[in-house]
C-alpha positions in Angstrom: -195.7 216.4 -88.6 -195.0 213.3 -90.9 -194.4 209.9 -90.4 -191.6 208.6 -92.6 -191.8 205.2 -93.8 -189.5 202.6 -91.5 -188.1 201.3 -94.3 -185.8 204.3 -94.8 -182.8 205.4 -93.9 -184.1 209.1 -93.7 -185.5 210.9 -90.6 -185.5 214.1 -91.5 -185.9 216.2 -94.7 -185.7 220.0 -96.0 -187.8 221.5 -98.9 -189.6 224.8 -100.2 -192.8 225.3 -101.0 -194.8 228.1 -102.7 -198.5 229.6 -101.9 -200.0 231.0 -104.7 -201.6 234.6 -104.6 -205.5 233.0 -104.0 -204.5 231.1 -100.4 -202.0 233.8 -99.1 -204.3 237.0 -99.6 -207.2 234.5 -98.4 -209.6 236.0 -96.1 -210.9 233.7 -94.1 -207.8 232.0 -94.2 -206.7 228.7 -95.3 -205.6 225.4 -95.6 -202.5 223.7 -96.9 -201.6 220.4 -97.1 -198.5 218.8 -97.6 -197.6 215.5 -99.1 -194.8 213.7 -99.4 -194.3 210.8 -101.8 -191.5 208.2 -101.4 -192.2 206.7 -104.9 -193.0 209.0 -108.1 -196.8 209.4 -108.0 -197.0 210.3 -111.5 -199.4 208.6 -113.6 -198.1 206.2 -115.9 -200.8 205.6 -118.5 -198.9 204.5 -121.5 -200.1 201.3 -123.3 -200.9 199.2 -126.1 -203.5 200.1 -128.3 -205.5 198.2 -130.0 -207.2 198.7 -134.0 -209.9 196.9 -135.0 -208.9 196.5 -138.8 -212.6 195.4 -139.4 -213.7 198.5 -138.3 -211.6 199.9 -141.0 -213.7 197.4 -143.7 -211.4 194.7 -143.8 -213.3 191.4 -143.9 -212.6 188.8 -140.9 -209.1 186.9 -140.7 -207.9 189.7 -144.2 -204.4 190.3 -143.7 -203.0 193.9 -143.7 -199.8 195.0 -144.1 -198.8 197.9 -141.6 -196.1 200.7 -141.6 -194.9 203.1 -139.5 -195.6 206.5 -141.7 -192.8 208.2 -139.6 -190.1 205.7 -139.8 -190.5 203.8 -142.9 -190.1 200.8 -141.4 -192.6 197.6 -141.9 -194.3 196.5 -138.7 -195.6 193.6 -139.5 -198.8 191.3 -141.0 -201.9 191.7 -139.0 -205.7 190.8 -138.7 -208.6 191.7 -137.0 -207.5 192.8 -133.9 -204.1 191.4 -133.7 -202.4 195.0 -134.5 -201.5 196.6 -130.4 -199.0 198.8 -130.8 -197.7 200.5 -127.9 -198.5 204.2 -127.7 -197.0 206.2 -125.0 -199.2 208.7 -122.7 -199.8 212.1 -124.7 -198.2 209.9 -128.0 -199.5 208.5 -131.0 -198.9 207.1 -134.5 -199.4 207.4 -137.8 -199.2 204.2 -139.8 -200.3 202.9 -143.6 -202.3 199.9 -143.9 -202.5 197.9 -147.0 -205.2 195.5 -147.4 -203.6 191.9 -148.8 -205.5 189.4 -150.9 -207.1 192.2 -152.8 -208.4 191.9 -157.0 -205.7 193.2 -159.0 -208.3 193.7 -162.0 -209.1 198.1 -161.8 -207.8 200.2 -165.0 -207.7 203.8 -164.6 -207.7 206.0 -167.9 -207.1 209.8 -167.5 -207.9 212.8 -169.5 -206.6 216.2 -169.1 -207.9 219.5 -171.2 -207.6 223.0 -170.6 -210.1 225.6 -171.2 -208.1 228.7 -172.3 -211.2 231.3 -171.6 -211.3 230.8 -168.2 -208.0 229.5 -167.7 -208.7 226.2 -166.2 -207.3 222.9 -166.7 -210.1 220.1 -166.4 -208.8 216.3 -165.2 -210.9 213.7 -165.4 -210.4 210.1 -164.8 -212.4 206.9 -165.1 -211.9 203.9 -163.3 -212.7 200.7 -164.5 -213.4 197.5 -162.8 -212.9 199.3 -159.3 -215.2 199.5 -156.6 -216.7 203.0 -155.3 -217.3 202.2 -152.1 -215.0 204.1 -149.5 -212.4 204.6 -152.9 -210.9 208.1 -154.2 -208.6 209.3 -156.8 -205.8 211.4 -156.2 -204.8 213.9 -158.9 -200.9 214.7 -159.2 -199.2 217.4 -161.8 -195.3 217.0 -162.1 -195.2 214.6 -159.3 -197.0 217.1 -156.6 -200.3 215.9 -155.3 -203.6 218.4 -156.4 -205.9 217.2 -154.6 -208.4 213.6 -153.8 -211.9 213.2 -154.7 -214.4 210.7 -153.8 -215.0 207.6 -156.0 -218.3 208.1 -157.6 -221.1 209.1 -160.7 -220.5 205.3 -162.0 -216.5 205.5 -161.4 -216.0 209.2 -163.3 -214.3 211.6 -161.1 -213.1 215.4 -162.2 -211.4 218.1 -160.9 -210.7 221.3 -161.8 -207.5 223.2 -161.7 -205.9 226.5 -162.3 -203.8 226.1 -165.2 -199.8 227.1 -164.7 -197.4 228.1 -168.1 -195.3 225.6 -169.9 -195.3 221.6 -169.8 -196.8 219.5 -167.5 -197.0 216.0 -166.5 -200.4 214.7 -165.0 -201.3 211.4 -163.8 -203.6 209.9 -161.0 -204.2 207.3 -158.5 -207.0 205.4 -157.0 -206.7 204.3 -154.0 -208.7 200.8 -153.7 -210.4 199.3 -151.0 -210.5 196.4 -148.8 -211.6 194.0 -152.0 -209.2 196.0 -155.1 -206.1 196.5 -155.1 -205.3 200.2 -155.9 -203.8 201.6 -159.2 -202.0 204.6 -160.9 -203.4 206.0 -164.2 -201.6 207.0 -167.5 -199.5 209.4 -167.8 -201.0 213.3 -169.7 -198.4 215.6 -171.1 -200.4 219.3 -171.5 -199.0 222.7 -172.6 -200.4 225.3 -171.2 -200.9 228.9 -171.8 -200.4 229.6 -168.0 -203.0 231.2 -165.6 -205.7 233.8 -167.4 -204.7 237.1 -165.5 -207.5 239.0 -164.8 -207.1 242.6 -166.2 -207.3 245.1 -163.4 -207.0 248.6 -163.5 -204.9 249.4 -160.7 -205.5 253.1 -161.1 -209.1 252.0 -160.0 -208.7 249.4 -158.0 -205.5 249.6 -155.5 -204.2 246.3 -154.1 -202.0 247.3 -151.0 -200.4 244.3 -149.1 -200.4 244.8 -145.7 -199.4 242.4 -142.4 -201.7 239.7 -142.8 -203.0 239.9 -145.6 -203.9 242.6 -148.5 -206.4 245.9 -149.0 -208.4 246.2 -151.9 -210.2 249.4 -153.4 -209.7 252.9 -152.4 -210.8 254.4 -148.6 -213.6 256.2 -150.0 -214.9 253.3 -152.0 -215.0 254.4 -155.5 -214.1 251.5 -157.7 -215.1 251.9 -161.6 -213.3 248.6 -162.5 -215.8 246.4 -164.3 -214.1 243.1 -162.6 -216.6 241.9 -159.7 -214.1 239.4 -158.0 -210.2 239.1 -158.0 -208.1 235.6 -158.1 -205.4 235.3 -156.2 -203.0 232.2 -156.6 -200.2 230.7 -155.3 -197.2 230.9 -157.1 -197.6 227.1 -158.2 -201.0 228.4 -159.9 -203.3 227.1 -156.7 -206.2 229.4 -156.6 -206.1 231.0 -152.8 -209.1 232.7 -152.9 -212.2 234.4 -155.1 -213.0 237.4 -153.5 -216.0 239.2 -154.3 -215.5 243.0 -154.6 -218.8 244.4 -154.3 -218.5 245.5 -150.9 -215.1 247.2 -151.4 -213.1 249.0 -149.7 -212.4 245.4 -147.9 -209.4 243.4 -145.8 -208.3 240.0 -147.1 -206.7 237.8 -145.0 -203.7 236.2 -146.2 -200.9 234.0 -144.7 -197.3 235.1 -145.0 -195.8 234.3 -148.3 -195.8 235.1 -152.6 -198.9 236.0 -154.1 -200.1 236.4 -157.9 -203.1 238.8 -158.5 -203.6 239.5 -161.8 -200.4 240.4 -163.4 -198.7 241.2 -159.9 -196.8 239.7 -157.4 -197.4 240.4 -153.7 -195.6 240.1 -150.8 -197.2 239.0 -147.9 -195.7 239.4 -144.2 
């Protein structure tokens, strides 16, 4: 029996309901209870978030200026904790804050050279007049990102790289911090000899690509390759994965997609 509000014009109402298998097959029996909600009794917990930029390591009353990463467009000027933006329940958002006021005094000088034997390209840059602190450097080749490293080792950072055939452009970035202003680095143009491809014997050592990934070595184990690992890159020249092939026969997990192992391509569904 309910008791609907006075306030209504309704006095009577029709509606199905469902017992799952743990209350009908019950038994001892059970209870069921039955509500009925004039208004929508779901929760409504959106609201407006708010960021603490000095938690972030912007000084007190340092303007930032904020973007939103998935729109483009500029939200606004902000301090301390003047930035709220309204978040709805389950949501968030992804924005780019840019420290105003900042030194406009780091240099950032890059070198790029490839060692041939092992068929790596080293990149190192060296930052000047920077700070470390909370800082990286982001290395890019032909305008696609490698990879970031932490600021450190008195403002020298390296990385090393897989080196891809032909003419490439390399350049990096550092970020900056709350007191420097970041900056981009010159611009190295490096030819390479391509990736060193490991010489396998595939007579020896069988590479089958399977669903999920690939199997190396034979099924009764016999493998008289002298290789210990095998590379395998993407097709960009990103090294995937070293695997170590002294307990072959093995599986090697791969996502779907192009593979290069040695001088091979493989498929990967």
């Amino acid at each position: 029996v309910f008791t609907l509000p006075s306030d209504h014009e309704f006095v009577t109402f029709k509606t199905r309901v469902g017992l799952d298998n743990d209350v009908a097959s019950a038994p001892m029996g059970a209870t069921v209870e039955f509500r009925v909600f004039t208004e929508d009794p779901t929760p409504n917990n959106d609201a407006n978030v708010t960021l603490n930029l000095t938690a972030l390591g912007l000084t007190t009353d340092q303007k930032a200026a904020i973007s939103d990463m998935w729109t483009g467009e500029s939200v606004g000027t902000f301090s301390n904790s003047e930035f709220t933006p309204f978040l709805r329940e389950h949501g968030s958002g992804l924005y780019r804050i840019v420290p105003l006021g900042r030194a406009d005094n780091a240099t950032l000088q890059l070198d790029a050279k490839e060692n041939p034997e092992i068929g790596e390209i080293v990149l190192t840059a060296s930052l000047n007049g920077g700070q470390e602190e909370n800082a990286y450097i982001q290395f890019e080749r032909d305008g696609r990102i490698l990879g970031s490293c932490k600021v450190e080792n008195g403002g020298v950072t390296a990385m090393s790289i897989p080196a891809i055939e032909g003419t490439h452009i390399y350049k990096a970035y550092y970020s900056g911090n709350p007191e420097v202003a970041n900056t981009e680095s010159n611009e190295v143009k490096l030819e390479s000899a391509g990736v060193k491809q490991t010489v396998l014997n595939m007579l020896t050592l069988p590479i089958t690509p399977c669903k999920g990934g690939i199997q190396v070595g034979c099924c009764d184990g016999i493998l008289t390759s002298a290789e210990s690992h095998i590379d395998i890159y993407s097709p960009s020249g990103e090294m995937i994965k070293s695997v170590n092939l002294n307990n072959a026969p093995l599986f090697v997990s791969l996502q779907p997609g192009l593979y290069l192992i040695g001088n091979q391509k493989y498929m990967i569904e």
